[in-house]
N, C-alpha and C positions, 0 to 999 in steps of 0.2 A: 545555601543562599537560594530563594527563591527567585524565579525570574516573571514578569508581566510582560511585557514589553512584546512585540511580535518579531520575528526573525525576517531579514529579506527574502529567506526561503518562502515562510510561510503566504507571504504576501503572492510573491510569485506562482507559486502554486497553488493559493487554494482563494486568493483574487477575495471580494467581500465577504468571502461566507466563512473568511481563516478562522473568528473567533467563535463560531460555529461548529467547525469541526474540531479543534485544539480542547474545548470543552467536553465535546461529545467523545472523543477518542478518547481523554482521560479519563470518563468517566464508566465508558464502557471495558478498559482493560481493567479499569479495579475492582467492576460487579464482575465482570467474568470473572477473573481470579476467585474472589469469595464463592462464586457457585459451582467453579470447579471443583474447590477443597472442600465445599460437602460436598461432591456426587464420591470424593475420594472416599470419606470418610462414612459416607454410609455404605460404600460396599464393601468396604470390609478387606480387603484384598489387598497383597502386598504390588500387585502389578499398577501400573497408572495408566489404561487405559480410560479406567471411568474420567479420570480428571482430563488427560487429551482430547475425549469428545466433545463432554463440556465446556473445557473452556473455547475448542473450535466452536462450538453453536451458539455460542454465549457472544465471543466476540464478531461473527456475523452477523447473527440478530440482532444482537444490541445498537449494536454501530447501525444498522438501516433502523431502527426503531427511533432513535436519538435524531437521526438527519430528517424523517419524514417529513416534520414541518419546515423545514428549513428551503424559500424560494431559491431556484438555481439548480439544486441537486436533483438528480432521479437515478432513480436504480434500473440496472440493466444489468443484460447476460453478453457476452463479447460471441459475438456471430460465429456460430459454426462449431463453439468450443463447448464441452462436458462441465458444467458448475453447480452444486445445488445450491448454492447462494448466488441471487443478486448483486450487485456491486455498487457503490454510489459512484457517480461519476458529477464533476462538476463541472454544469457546463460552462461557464464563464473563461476556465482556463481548459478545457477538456480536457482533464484531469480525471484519471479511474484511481480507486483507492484499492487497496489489495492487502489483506492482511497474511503474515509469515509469521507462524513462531519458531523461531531461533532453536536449534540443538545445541546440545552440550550443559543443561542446569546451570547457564550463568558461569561455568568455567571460561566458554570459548570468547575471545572478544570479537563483538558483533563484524566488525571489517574484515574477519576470518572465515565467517561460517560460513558453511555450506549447504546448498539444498542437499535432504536427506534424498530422497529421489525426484532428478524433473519428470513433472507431470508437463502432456500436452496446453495443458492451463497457464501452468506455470511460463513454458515458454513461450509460448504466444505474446503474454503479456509484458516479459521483460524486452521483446524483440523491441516495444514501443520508446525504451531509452535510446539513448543516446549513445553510439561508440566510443568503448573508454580510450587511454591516451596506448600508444603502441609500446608496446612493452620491449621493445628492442628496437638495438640498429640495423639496418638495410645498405642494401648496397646502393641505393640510390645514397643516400646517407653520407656513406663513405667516401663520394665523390665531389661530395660539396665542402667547401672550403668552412672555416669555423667561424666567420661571420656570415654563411650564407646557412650553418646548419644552425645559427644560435636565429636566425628569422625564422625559417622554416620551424621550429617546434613554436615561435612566438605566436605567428599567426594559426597553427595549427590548435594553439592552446585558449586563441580567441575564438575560432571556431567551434571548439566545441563548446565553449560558455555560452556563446549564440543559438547551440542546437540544443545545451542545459535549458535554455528558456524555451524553446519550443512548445507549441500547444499540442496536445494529444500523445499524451503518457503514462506512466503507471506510477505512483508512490504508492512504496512499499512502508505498509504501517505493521514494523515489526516489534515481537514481543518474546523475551528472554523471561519465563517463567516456569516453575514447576510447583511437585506441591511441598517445594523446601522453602518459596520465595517466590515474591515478584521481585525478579531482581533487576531490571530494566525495560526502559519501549520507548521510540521513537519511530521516525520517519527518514525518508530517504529514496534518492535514486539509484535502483543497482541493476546492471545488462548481467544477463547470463553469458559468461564466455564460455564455459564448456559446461555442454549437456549432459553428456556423460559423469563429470566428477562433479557435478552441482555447484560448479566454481562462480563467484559472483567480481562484480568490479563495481563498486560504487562510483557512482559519476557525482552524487554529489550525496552528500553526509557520508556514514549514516549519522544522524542527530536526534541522542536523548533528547527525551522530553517531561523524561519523569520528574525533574525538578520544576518545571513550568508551573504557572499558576492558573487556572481558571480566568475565562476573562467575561465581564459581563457586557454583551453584542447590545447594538443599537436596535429598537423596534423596527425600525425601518431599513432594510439591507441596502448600501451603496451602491448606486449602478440598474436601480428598477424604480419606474414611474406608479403613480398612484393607482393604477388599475388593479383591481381584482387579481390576485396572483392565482395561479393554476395549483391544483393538487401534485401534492409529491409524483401519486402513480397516472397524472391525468394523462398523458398522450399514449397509457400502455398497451390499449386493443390498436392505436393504430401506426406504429412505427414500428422498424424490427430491428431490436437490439444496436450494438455497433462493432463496426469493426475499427481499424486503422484511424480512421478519421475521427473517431467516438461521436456515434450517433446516439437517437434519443432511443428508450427501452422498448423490447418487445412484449413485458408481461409486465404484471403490477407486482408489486410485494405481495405474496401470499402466502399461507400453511406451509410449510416444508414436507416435501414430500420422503419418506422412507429413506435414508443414503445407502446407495449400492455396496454391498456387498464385498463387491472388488475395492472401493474405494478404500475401503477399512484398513484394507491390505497392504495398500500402496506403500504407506510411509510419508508421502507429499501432505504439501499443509492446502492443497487445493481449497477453495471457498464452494 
């Protein structure tokens, strides 16, 4: 079953530009896909390096390719931090988008997996969710009677839905592929709990979206007046990047420069 329709999530997080991105995301993990499995297939080689470069450049590129005209978004680098891709960020909801591809070829269920190695990149970015629910009781806990601990997670559990809406975050636009399959991709909020074991806590989804449908957006985006809209990279010689707060970009979209070396090595799905 196909779905149209938008999700609360989607509204929530990506505010008038949802059928914007929902179009573009889908349509850029399915050309990536296809241009990984030829870089596979023309090297000849039993390892999958050629397809894991690929589809990482494929689906950075493409995804900022896709958004450029789209008013509200610009791409940026997150202040201070190593990235050879740009990032969209949307400013309406201050929203950064961040692509992950998923280990394990579609065996692992996404709620499971785990970062292969955190990268500085990596957590910087997830630091901007939201704290997941506490995963045990306390002695604070202990001392409170059982109509005063069934409030206490109530409101604790409305808090965090309140800080779920919060502006200035990261969705994770992750993607479960190899070159056996596209076997799923969606979106979602996930906090890094431990750095070391690449252990993730989804605050909210994660939510396929591979069933979704295409949607066709209005000419005119909700929430901006008749003026002359600015360029995708227009503010990028004079703003610097963002941090915390997601500010506007330090640089425009340009060429890609050579990817280091060390990067190769890592393991992390860094942008």
């Amino acid at each position: 079953m196909r779905h149209t329709e938008f999700s609360d999530y989607e509204i929530e997080r990506f505010g008038d530009a949802a059928p914007f991105i929902r179009n573009a995301f889908i349509k850029t993990v399915n050309e990536a896909q296809d241009a990984a499995l030829r870089a596979h297939v023309e090297q000849g080689w039993p390892d999958r390096d050629a397809y894991s470069n690929a589809l990482r450049v494929n689906l950075n590129r493409g995804l900022l390719r896709e958004l450029k005209g789209v008013p509200g978004i610009i791409a940026a680098k997150p202040e201070g931090q190593h990235t050879r891709f740009d990032l969209p960020v949307i400013q309406q909801t201050g929203v950064v988008l961040y692509w992950w591809r998923v280990p394990g070829d579609g065996k692992t269920p996404i709620s499971e997996a785990k970062l292969r190695k955190t990268s500085r990149l990596q957590a910087h970015l997830m630091t901007l969710s939201p704290s997941s629910a506490e995963p045990q009781m306390t002695f604070e806990h202990a001392m409170m009677t059982e109509e005063e601990l069934e409030q206490h997670f109530i409101e604790d559990e409305q808090f965090r839905e309140q800080m779920s809406r919060a502006k200035g975050r990261t969705v994770m636009l992750w993607v479960s592929a190899s070159p056996d399959g596209l076997f799923d991709f969606g979106w979602g909020d996930a906090e890094l709990v431990n750095e070391d074991t690449g252990e993730l806590a989804w605050t909210r989804g994660p939510y396929s979206i591979k069933n979704l449908e295409t949607i066709a957006p209005t000419l005119k985006v909700i929430g901006h007046d008749d003026k002359s809209l600015d360029r995708f990279d227009a503010d990028a010689e004079h703003e610097n990047g963002f941090d915390l707060s997601i500010r506007s970009p330090d640089e425009q979209v340009s060429s890609e420069e050579q990817q280091d070396a060390d990067e190769q090595n890592t393991g992390s799905e860094d942008s």
